[in-house]
N, C-alpha and C positions, 0 to 999 in steps of 0.2 A: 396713689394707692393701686396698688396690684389685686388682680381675683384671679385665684386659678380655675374658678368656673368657667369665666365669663372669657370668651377668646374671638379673637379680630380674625374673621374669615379669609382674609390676603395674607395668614403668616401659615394659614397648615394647606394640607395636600389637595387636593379635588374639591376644590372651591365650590359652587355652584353654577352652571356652566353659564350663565345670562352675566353673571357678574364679573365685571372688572377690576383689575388692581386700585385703582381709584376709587371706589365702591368703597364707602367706611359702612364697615357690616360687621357685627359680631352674636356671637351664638352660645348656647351654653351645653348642650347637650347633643349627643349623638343619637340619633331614632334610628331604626334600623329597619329598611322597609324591606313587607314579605313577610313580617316575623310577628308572632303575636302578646299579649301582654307581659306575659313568663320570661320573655326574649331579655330582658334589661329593665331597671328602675324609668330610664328612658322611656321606652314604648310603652312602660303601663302608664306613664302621668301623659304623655302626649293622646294615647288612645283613651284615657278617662276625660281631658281635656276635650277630645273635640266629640265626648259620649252625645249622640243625637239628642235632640230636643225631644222627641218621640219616648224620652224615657223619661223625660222630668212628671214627677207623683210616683216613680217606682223607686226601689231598693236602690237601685244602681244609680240614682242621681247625686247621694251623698257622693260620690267616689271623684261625680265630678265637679262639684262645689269646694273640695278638699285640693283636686288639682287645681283650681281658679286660685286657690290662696296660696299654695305653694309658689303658681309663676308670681306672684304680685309679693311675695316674700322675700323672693331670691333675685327678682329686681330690684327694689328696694334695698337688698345689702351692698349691691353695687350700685347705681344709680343715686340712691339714697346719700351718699357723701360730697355731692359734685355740691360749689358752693352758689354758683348761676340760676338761674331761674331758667326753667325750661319748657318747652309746649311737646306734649307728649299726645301722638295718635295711633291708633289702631288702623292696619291694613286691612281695609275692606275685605270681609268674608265673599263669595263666592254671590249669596242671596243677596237680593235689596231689603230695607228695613220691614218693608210691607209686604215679603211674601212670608207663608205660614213656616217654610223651613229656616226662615235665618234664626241664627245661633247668636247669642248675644254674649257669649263666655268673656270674647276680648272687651268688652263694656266693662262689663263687671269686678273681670281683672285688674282695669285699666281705675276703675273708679275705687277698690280699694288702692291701689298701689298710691294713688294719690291722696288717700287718706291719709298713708303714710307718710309720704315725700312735699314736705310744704313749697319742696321749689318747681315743682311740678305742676301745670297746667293741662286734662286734657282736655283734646280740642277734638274738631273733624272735620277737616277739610276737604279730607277726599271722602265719597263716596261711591255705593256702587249705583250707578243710575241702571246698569241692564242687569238682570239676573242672570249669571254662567252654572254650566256645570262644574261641580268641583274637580279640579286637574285630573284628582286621582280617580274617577270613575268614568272621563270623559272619553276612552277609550282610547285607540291609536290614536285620536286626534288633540294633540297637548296644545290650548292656545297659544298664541302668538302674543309680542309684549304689544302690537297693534290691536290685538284684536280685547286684548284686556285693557290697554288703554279708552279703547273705544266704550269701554261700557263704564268706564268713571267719569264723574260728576267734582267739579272743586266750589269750594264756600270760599271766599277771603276771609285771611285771619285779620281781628283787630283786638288790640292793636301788632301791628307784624313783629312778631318774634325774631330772632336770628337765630335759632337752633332749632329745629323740628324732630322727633326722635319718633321713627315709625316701629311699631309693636307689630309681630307678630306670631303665629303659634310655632312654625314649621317652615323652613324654606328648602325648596326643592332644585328648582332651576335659578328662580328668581324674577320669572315671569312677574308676578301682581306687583314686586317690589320695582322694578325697572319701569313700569307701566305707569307708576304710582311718581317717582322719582320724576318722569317726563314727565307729567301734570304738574307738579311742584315747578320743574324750572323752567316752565312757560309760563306760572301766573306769578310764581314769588323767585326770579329769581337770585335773589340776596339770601336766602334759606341757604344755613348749613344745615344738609339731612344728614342722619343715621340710620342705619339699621339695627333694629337689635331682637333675635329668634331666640324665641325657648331652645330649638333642636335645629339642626340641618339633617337633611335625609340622606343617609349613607345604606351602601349593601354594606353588608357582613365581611367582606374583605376587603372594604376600604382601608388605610391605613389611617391608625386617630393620631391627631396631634394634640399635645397638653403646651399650647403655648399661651403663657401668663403675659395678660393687657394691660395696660397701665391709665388710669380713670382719664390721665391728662389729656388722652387722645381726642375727648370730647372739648369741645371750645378752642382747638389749638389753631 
């Protein structure tokens, strides 16, 4: 099965610079960063998406409760046909569970999308054990895949899977992913990972590529 949403990061232009051709990564959407929600269907579900916690009881939380179901929908039309059983996690947000700003959007994403998908297990292996600043406010100083690995935490899965499928909203560089990926194949490493991003983060003149994935890719 082919989806012309869903597209494998090593076939179109400006990758993510952390990431390697080896890298099984795929994305579905282009966010366009600098630009605000008007910019593309893109940037208003990823910025509804990752709406602060500081607005949940306002007007504005519907908006992002609607984008939570959107990602766990349009995974699910992809994902949703693979015949394997699979362990599916979330890439650690930025905060740890216990401070007041962590965001639980990819939980909840994550825990419908599984509602939907009975071959689907999520898990969470990785954690974030230090709290970072989020990339994008961190100012010139963009961490390091050292310095984001240092601040995760691994659980062992039982029983061990052989497919891991990391979730996330946004990949930019590909920092937390690469950081996340070394954790994995220091404590498991018999784990096929994947990537798979709501968006990659492009400027405005980046060149888009529509190249259609084929579902095989996973378990091959």
């Amino acid at each position: 099965m082919t989806s012309p949403m869903w597209k494998q990061l090593d076939q179109v232009e400006n990758r993510p610079a952390r990431l390697t051709p080896k890298d099984r990564c795929f994305y579905a959407r282009d966010y366009a960063s600098g630009k605000d929600y008007s910019y593309s269907e893109a940037n208003s579900l990823i910025k509804n998406f990752k709406k602060s916690v500081s607005k949940r009881g306002t007007s504005e939380w519907h908006y992002k409760e609607q984008a939570i179901k959107q990602f766990a929908n349009e995974l699910f039309t992809w994902l949703g046909d693979l015949d394997e059983e699979f362990f599916i996690a979330a890439i650690p947000p930025s905060k740890r569970r216990d401070d007041p700003e962590f965001d639980s959007r990819l939980d909840t994403m994550l825990t419908e999308f599984e509602r939907q998908c009975q071959k689907a297990h999520v898990v969470r292996p990785v954690e974030r054990a230090t709290s970072m600043l989020p990339a994008h406010i961190s100012g010139s100083h963009r961490p390091t895949v050292e310095e984001a690995y240092e601040s995760l935490s691994w659980t062992p899965l039982s029983p061990p899977p052989t497919t891991l499928v990391l979730v996330d909203d946004v990949i930019t560089a590909g920092t937390t992913y690469k950081a996340c990926q070394r954790l994995i194949e220091e404590n498991a490493p018999e784990l096929k990972v994947y990537g798979v991003f709501w968006a990659r983060t492009i400027w405005p003149d980046d060149p888009f590529a529509n190249v259609e994935v084929d579902l095989s890719a996973f378990f091959d």
